[in-house]
N, C-alpha and C positions, 0 to 999 in steps of 0.2 A: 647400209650394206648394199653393192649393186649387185642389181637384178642376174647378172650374169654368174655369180657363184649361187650353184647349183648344188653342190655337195655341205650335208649340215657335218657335225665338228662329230657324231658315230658314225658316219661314213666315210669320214679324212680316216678317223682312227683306224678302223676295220683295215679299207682299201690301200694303207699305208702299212700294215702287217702282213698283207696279204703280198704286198709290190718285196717286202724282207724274208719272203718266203716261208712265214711262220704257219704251220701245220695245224697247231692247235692253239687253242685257250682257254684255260681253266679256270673256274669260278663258281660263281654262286648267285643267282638274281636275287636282285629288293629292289624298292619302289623307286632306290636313286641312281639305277643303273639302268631302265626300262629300255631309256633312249640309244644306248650300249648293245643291248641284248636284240631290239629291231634291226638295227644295224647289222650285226652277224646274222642276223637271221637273212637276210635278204641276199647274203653272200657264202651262204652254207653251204654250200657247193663246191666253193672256191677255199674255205678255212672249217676244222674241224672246233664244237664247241663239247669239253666234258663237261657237266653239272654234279656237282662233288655234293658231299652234306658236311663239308666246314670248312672254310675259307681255307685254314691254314694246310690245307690237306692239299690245296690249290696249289699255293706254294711251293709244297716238298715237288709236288708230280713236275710243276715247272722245271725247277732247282735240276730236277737228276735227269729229268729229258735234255737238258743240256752237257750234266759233267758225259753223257753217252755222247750223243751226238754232233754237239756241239753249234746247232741250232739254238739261240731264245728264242724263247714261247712268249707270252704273255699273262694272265690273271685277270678276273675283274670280280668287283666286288662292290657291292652296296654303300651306303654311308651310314654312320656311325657306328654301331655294334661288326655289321658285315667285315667293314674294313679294319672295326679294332683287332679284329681276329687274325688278321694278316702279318701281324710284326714279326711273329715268333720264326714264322718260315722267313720274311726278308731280312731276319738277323740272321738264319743261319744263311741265307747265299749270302750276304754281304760279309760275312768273316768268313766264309770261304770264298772268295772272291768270283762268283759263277751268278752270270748278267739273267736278270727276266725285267719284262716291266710289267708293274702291278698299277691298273686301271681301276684307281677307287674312285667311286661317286661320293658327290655332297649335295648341299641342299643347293635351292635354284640362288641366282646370284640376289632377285629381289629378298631374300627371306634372309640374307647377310646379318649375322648379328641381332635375330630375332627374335633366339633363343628358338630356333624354328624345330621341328620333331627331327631327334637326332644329329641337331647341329654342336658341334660342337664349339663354343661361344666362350665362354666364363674368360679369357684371355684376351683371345682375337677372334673375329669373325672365319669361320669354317675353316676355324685351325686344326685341320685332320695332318696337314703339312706337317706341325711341330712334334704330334704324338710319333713318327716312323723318321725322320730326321737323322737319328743315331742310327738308325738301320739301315740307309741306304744309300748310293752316291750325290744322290740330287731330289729333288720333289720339284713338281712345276704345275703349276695352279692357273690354270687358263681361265679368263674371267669373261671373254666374249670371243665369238668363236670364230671370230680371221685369228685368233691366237694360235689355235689347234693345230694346223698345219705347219708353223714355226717350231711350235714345245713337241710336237709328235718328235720330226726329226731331230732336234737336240736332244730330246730324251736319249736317243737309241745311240746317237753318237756318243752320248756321256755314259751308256751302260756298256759299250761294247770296246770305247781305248782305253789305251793305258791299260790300270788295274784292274778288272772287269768286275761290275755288281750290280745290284739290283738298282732301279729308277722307278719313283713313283708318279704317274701321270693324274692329280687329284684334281677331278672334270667337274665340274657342276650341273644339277637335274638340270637344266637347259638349255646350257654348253652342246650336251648330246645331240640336240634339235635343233640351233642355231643356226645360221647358216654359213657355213665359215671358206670355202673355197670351191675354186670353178676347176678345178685338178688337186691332187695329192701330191705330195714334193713325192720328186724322183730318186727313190733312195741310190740309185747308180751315180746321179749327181752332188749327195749330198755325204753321202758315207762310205760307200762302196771303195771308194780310190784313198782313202784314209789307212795309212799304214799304222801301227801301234809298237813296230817289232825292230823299233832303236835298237844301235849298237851301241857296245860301250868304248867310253874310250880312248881309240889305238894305241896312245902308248902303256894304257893300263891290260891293254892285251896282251901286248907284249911282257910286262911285270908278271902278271899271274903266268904268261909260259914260262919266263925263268924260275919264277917260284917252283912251278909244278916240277921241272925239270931236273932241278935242284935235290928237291926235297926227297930222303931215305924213307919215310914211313906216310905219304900221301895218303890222304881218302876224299873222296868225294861223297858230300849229302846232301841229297834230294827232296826236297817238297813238292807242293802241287805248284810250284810254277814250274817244273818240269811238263807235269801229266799234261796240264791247261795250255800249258803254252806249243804244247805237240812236239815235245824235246826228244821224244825219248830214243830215237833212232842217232841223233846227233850226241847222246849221254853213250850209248852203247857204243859207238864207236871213238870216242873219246877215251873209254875207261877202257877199252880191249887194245885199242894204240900205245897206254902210255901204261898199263897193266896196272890201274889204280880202282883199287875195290870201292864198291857202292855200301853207303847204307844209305836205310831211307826213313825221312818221317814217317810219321803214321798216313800224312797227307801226300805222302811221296811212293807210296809201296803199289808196287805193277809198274813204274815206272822203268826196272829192268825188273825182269823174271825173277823170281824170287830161287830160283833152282840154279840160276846161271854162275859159275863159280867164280866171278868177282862181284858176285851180291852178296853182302853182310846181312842182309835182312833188318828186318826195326830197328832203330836208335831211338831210346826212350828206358823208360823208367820200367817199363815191362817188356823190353825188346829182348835180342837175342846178346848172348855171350859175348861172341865174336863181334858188332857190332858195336856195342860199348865200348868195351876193352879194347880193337878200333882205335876206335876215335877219341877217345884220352889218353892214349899212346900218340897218337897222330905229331908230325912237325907241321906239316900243311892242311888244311880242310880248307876245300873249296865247295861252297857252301851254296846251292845253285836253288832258288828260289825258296827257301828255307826263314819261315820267323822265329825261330827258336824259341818255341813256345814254353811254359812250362812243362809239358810232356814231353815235348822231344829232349829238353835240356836236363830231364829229371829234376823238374822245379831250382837248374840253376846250382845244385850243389856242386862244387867245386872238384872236379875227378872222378863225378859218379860215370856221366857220358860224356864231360868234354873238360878240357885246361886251357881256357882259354885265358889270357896266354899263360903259359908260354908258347902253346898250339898259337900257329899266324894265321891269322884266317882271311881268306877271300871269299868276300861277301858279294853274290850279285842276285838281283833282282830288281825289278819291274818298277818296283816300290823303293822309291829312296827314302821313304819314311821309317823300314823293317830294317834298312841297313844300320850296322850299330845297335840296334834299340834295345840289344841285350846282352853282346859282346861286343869289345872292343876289336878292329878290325886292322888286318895287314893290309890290306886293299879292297876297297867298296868299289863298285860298280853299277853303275845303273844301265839297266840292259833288259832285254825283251833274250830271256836263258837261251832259246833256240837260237837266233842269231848272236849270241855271246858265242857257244859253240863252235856253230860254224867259223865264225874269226879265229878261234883257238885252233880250229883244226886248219884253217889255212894257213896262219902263221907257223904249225908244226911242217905245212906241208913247203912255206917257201925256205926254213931252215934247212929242209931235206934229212928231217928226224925218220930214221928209217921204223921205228917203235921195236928195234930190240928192247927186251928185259934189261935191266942193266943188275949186275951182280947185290945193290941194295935191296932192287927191287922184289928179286930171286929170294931175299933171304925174310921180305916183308909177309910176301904173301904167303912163304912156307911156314912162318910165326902164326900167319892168320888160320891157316889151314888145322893148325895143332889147337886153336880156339875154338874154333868149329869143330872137330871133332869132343872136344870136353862138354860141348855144348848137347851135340847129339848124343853122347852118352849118357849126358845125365839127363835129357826130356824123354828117352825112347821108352823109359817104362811106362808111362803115362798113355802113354800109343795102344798099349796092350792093355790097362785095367780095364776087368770086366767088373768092377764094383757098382754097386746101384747103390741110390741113383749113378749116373754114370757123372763119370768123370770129364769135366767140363774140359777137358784137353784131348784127350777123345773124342767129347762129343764135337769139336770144332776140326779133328783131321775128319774124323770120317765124313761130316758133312763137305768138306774140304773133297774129298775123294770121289763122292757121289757127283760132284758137280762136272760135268765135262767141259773141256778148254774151253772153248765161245759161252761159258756163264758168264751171268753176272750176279754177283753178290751186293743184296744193298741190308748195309746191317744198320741197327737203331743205334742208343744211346742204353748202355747198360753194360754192367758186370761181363756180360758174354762179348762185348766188342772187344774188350782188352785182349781175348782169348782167340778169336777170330784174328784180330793183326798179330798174335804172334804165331800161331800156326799152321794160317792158310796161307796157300804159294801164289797170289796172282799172277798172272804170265803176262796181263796186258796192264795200260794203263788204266783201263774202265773195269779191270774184276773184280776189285773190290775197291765200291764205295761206300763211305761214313760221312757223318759230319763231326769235322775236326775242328771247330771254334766255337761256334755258339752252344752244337749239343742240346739242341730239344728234344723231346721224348716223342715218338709217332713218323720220326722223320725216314724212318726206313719203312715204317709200315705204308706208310702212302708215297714213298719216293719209288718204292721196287712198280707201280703201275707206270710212272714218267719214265724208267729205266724199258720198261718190255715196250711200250707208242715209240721210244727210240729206236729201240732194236726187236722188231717184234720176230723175228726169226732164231732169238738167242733165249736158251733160258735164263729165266730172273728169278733169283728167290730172295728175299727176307728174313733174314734172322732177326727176330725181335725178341723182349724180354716179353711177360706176360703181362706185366705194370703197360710197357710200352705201347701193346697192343689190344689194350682195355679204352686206352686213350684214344685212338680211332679207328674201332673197330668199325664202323659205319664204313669202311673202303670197301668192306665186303658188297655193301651194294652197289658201288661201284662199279667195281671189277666185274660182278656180274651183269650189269644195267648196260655195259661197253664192251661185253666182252673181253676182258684184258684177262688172261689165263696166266699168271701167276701162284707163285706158293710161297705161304708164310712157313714161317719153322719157329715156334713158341718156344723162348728158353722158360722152363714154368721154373721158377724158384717162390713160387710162392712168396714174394717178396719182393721190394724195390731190394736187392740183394746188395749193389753196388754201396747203399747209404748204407745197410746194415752192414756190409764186411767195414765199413770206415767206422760204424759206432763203435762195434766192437774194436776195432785197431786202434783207436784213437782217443773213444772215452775210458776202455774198461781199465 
């Protein structure tokens, strides 16, 4: 190694998050992270460090400081135990596709295959790599520390194009001390000038205008490649142009205002009337970052929330892997949603489509309108029981009501989520947040702290189940140890309720 690199492989690290302008990092110290933890320390001035009490806690905080802000954080974490704890949270960003990178230690490179304390061996030598592998975009395992400076920046490139997820950076106890460069790569030269935000393409922009233009009963449905991708100003005016009503996944909801009258609201198996009915009516669905998961599809049955076909669907997103992978498709596209938009909307503009109504259109949404109403008639008495315990549709408006417009809602994994996406109104993309793939237990109770470091001027609350929030209760010291003023809200059902309402529906 020459004499002239001056900086070891936790000072590339640190001073290379700090050049990406990352605010914080979340984690937890053990003995194989020391050289990590020295390193921030020496630049705590310049990068905030939280010290949580369980890795995966690290995670969520990362995870939802991002669906706000749209800044990645980073994580760090010990080897073996430390970092075993980390999968749960980089499975939930990686199914929801929301980038951090997580900074695990391992043993020093001498003690390779030594079976050394906490190494993980029986296979391969400090194969921590292969246990997160499924959970994450990439893992890169620097063995001596001019690596560092290479794998930092590809890491961050790999977590933050294309489809955006978590990266794991697995350092070794010596790595951190090494000596690995005499500068930090320049993320202005390395990634900064990286676009990810592809069109699709042009004559298939053209196809989906005709379709759209064409079609007597259109709808557009929405996923978080709208919210993520920063779509939602380019959706609102797209559907107010061509007077084509929204529904939204679960993962798609804020993305237009839930009050705005060509929003259908949820599409799902627990969504609203109008909605459904929608979209299994539909001739066209233009399908705008959307995996049609089991929830959104109502596990796929035939006419519940979608016919596809004889419904033609135009499928676009990010991910050419989601396209097709569960409907057959009128036109697939691969595209970055917000710039798909914009081309849709330039193409309407060199037609010189003025966006009158056109008389199908008139008689589409005045059909929808009579759905919606059937809809409101029959939830409104729910609004009003006063029965105790209180009625879990109540208790989600009135929480709904309490909240003022700049909240944010970060709700867990439970029986009460289903209740919260059907009756609270987000107006923005970020008002209510869940996680909609993976679904670990604890992810709102420790994500509403990452949600308030994003937006500390906004209220943040937590709706958790009491199961969920048994599971890491320990934020409490947290949030007090940091200051982070938040409020949880306990749905108590005295029960993991969600398994017990399926025992009963399904075994009895």
């Amino acid at each position: 190694m020459s004499d002239t690199n001056e900086l070891n492989g936790g000072q590339v690290i640190i001073d290379y998050l700090i050049k990406e302008k990352v605010p914080y990092v979340f984690g937890l110290c053990g003995h194989g992270n020391i050289g990590l933890i020295d390193a921030m320390h020496e630049r705590q001035d310049d990068i905030g460090t939280i010290s949580v009490h369980h890795e995966s806690v690290a995670g969520f905080m990362a995870d939802v400081y991002y669906r706000v802000s749209g800044q990645p954080t980073a994580t760090f974490t010990s080897c073996g135990p430390g970092s075993a704890n980390l999968p749960i949270s980089l499975g939930n960003a990686f199914f929801d596709s929301v980038p951090f990178l997580a900074i695990t230690g391992n043993v020093p490179t001498s003690q390779f295959n030594r079976g050394a304390f906490q190494e993980t061996y029986r296979h391969y030598q400090a194969d921590f790599p292969s246990t997160v592998q499924a959970y994450c975009k990439r893992v890169y395992q620097p063995t001596r520390g001019e690596q560092v400076p290479l794998m930092m920046r590809q890491a961050w490139k790999t977590m933050t194009t294309g489809r955006p997820g978590p990266v794991v950076l697995d350092v070794p106890f010596d790595i951190f001390k090494e000596a690995a460069a005499s500068e930090t790569p320049d993320p202005a030269a390395w990634s900064a000038n990286i676009s990810s935000r592809c069109g699709a393409d042009p004559d298939g922009v053209v196809t989906a205008v005709d379709m759209l233009l064409s079609a007597e009963k259109p709808v557009i449905v929405v996923g978080q490649g709208v919210r993520y991708g920063g779509a939602a100003d380019e959706l609102l005016a797209l559907a107010e142009r061509l007077q084509i009503p929204v529904a939204s996944s679960a993962s798609g909801l804020g993305a237009i205002p839930v009050q705005h009258p060509l929003s259908l609201g949820l599409v799902q198996r627990g969504g609203t009337y109008q909605s459904n009915h929608a979209c299994r009516q539909a001739d066209v669905l233009l399908a705008l970052g959307v995996r049609f998961d089991d929830r959104t599809s109502s596990s796929w049955i035939p006419g519940y929330s979608f016919t596809i076909p004889p419904t033609r669907l135009i499928h676009v997103d990010i991910d050419p892997e989601e396209i097709g992978r569960n409907y057959p498709v009128a036109l697939g596209l691969m595209a970055d949603v917000r710039t798909f938009l914009r081309q849709v909307l330039a193409e309407l503009d060199r037609r010189g489509h003025s966006g009158e109504p056109t008389p199908a259109s008139r008689k589409w949404l005045a059909a929808i309108d009579g759905y919606r109403a059937e809809w409101n008639a029959f939830v409104a008495p729910g609004f009003v029981d006063d029965s105790s315990p209180i009625n879990p549709q109540r208790a989600a408006v009135e929480i709904d009501k309490a909240l003022p417009e700049d909240a944010i809602l970060v709700s867990d994994i439970g029986v009460h989520h289903n209740w919260l996406l059907q009756f609270c109104n987000p107006t923005r993309p970020d008002s209510l947040i869940g996680s909609m793939g993976f679904g670990p237990m604890g992810f709102g109770v420790a994500g509403v702290m990452g949600a308030k470091l994003a937006a500390p001027d906004r209220p943040c609350v937590s709706v958790c189940g009491d199961g969920a929030f048994f599971m890491h209760a320990n934020v409490l010291g947290t949030a007090v140890e940091y200051n982070i003023p938040v409020v949880w809200v306990v749905w108590n059902n005295y029960a993991y309720g969600s398994i017990r309402g399926l025992q009963r529906g399904y075994l009895d």
